[in-house]
C-alpha atoms as one frame of an Amber mdcrd trajectory, in Angstrom:
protein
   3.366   6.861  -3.250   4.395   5.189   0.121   5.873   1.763   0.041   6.718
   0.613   3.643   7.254  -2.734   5.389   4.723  -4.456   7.756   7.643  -4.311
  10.404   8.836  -1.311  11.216  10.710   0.407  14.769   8.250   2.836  16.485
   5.081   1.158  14.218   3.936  -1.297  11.710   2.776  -0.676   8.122  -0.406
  -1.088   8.949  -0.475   1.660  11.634   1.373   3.883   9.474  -1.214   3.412
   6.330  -4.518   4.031   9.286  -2.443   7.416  10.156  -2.156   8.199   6.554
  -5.712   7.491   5.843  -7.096   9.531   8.233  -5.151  12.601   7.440  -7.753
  14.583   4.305  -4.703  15.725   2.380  -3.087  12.738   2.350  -5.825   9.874
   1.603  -5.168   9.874  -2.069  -1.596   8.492  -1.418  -0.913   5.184  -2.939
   0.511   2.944  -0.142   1.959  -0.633  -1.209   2.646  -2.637   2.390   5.411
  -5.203   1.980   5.533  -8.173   4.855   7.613 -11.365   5.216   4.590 -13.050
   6.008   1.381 -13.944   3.598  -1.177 -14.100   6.861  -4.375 -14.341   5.309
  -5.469 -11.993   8.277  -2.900  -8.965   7.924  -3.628  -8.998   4.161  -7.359
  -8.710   5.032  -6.267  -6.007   7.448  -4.272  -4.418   5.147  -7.019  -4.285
   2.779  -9.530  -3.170   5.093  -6.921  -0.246   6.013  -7.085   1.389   2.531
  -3.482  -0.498   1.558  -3.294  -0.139  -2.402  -1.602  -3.184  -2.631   0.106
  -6.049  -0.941   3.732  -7.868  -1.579   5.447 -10.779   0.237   8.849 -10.526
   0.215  11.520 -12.085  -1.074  11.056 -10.631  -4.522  12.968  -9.315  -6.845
  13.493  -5.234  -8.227  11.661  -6.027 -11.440   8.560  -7.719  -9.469   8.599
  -4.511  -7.195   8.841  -2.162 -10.286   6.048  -3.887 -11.751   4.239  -3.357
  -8.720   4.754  -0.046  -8.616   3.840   0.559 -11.947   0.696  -0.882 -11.577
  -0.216   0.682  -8.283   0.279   4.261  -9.679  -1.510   3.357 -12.778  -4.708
   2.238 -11.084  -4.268   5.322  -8.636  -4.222   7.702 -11.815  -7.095   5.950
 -13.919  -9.529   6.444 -10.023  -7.951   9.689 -10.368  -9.648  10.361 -14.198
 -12.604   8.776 -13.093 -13.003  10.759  -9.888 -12.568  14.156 -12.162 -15.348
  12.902 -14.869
């Protein structure tokens, strides 16, 4: 799983999640994109990107842990459902 901010040196989130998608042995990852900013637009983007899912910061360690926990969950049940 990759968990990255929006805001990054060098790149954003979002370019780093389109460079992930495009490489084949890496487009199963899980990415969750985490932004100060809840911009209707760079969620859409961020969905239209392939992001997994989507969190506003502040938050707190249990929030992101939940998160998490779903994200991988929903990555392992498309997982199952890709293998049936």
């Amino acid at each position: 799983m990759v968990v990255t901010d929006w805001s990054m040196p060098g790149m954003t989130g979002l370019e780093l999640l389109r460079a992930i998608r495009k490489e084949p042995d890496l487009q199963h990852l899980p990415v969750l994109l985490i932004t100060a900013e809840a911009r209707k637009e760079n969620i859409l983007a961020a969905a239209h990107s392939g992001a997994s899912s989507y969190m506003v910061k502040p938050f707190t360690m249990v929030t992101l842990g939940k998160k998490i926990e779903g994200v991988l969950q929903r990555n392992q049940d498309d997982s199952v459902t890709a293998e049936s």
